[in-house]
C-alpha positions in Angstrom: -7.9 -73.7 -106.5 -6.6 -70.2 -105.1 -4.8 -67.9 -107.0 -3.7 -64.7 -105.9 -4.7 -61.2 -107.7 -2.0 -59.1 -107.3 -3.0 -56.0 -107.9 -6.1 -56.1 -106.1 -4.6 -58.2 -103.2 -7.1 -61.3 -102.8 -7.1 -64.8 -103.1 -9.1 -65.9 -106.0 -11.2 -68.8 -104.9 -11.2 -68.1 -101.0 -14.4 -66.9 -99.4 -14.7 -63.0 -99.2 -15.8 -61.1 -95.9 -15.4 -57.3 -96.1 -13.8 -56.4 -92.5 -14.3 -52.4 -91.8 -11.2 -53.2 -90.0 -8.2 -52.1 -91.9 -6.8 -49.2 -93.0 -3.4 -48.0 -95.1 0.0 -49.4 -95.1 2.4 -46.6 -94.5 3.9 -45.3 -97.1 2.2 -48.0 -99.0 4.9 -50.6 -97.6 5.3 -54.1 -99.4 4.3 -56.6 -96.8 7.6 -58.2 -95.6 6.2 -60.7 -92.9 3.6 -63.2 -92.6 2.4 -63.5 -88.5 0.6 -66.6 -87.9 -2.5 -66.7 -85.7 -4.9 -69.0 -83.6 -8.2 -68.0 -83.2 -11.6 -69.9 -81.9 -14.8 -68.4 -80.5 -16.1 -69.1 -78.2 -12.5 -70.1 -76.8 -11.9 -73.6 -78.0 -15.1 -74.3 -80.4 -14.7 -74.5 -83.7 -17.6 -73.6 -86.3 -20.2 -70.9 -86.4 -20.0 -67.4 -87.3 -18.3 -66.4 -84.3 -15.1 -65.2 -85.9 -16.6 -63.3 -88.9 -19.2 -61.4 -86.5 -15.5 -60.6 -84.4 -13.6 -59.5 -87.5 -16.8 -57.3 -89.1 -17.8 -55.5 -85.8 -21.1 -57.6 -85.6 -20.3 -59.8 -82.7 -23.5 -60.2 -80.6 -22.5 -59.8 -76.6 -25.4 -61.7 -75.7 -24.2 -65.1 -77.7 -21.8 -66.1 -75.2 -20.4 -65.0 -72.0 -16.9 -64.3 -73.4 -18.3 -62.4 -76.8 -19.5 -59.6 -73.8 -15.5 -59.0 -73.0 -14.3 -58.4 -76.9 -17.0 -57.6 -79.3 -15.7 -53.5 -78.7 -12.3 -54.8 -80.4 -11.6 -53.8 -83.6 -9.3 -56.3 -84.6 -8.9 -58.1 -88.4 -6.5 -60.3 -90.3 -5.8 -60.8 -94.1 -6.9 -64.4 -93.8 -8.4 -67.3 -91.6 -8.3 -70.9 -92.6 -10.9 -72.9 -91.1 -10.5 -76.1 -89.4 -11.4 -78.2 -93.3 -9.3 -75.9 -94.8 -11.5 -73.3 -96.3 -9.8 -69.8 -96.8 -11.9 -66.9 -96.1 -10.1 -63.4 -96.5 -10.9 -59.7 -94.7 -8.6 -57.7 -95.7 -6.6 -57.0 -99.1 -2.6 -57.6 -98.6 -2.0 -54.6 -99.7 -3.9 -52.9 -96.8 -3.1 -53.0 -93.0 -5.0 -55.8 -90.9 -5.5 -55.4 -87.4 -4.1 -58.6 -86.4 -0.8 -58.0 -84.2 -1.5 -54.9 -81.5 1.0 -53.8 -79.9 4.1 -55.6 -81.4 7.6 -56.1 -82.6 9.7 -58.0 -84.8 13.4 -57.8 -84.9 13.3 -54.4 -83.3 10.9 -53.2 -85.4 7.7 -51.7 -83.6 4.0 -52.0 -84.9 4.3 -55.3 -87.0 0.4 -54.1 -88.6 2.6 -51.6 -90.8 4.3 -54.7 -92.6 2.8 -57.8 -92.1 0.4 -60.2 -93.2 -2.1 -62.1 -90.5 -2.7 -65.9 -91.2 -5.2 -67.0 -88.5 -5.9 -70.7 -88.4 -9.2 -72.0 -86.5 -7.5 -73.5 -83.7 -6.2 -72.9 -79.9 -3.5 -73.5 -77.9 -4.9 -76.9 -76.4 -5.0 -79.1 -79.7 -3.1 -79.6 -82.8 -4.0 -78.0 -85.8 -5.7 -80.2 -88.8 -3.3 -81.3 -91.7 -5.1 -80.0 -94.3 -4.8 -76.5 -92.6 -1.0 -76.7 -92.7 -1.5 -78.0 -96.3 -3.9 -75.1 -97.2 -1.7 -72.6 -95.2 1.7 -73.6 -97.2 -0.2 -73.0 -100.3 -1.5 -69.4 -99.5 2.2 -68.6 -98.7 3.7 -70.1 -101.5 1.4 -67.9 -103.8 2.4 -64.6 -100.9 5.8 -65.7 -101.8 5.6 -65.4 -105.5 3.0 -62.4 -105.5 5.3 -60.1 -103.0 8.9 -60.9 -103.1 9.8 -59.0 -99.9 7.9 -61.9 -98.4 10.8 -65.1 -97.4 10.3 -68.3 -95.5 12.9 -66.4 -93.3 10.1 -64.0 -92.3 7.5 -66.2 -91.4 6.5 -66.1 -86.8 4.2 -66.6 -84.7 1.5 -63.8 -82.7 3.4 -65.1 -79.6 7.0 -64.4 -81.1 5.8 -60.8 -82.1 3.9 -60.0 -78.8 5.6 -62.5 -76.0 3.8 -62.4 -72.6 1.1 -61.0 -74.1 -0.1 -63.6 -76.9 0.6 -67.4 -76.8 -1.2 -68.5 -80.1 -0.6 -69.7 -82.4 0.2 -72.1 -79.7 2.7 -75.1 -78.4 0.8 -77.5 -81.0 1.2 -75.5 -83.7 3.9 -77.3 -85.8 6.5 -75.2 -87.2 8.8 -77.8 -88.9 5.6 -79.6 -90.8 5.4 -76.2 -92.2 8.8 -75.6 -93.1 8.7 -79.1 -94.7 5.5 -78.5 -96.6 7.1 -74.9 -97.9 10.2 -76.6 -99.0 8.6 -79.3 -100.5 6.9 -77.1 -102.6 9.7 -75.1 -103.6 11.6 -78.0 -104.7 8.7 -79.0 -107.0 8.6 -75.9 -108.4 12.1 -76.1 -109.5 12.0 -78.9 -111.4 
């Protein structure tokens, strides 16, 4: 069961990897919205420690012929949830993750500043796995309740943020299942 730690800015229960990638929120900004991401590595396999090695500087170039065009990034997000749903977090919310580049949201520039990244193991050629939609509602329903800047109105997609230049997390990814989930939640925790 995840719970979130405020004041430290993890998940309880979700697998810890320390990214080097991150650095201060300006100003020490709330987080105001939650950018959701597709990753897989290599492109379209799911597995491994591909994304970790990406996300901690320690991808090998020699593992695979596309790790030799992006293990120089320096690129992180807050969270990934895996294809069977586990939660592994990088990055404390209240720091910035290196998740969106060059960006904008609502005519605001550099969505890194005041965002959290959500990758899910996935790509833009599948659908996504229902317990990651079930795993992912849950980590924003406790973002929603740790950070009240933080709405289901402020919720988009890498694509949305940085159009023409990202297209995950993809044309499978299923927006309204994850509206429904969030509302369903929120309407159990009313009553």
């Amino acid at each position: 069961m995840l719970q979130l730690d405020r004041e430290r800015g993890w998940l309880e229960g979700a697998r810890v990897v320390d990214s080097p990638n991150f650095d201060q929120r300006p100003d020490n900004e709330p987080p105001s919205l939650i950018v959701i991401h597709g990753i897989s590595l290599p492109p379209g396999q799911y597995g491994g420690p591909w994304i970790d090695a990406l996300f901690t500087n320690t991808l090998d170039p020699a593992a695979h012929p596309y790790f030799a065009d992006i293990c120089q990034l320096r690129v992180s997000s807050h969270l990934l949830i895996r294809r069977d749903g586990e939660v592994v977090q990088y990055v404390p919310f209240n720091k910035r993750a290196w998740h969106a580049g060059l960006s904008s949201y609502q005519g605001r520039e550099r969505c890194n500043d005041f965002s959290i990244g959500i990758e899910l193991e996935g790509s833009d050629n599948e659908p996504y796995e229902a317990i990651q939609y079930r795993v992912l509602a849950e980590c924003i329903n406790l973002l929603f309740n740790g950070y009240p800047q933080l709405s289901p109105a402020h919720i988009t997609g890498h694509s949305d943020i940085a159009p023409g230049r990202k297209s995950d997390p993809g044309p499978h990814f299923d927006w309204q299942r994850l509206r429904q989930l969030l509302e369903n939640s929120a309407r159990s925790a009313d009553t």
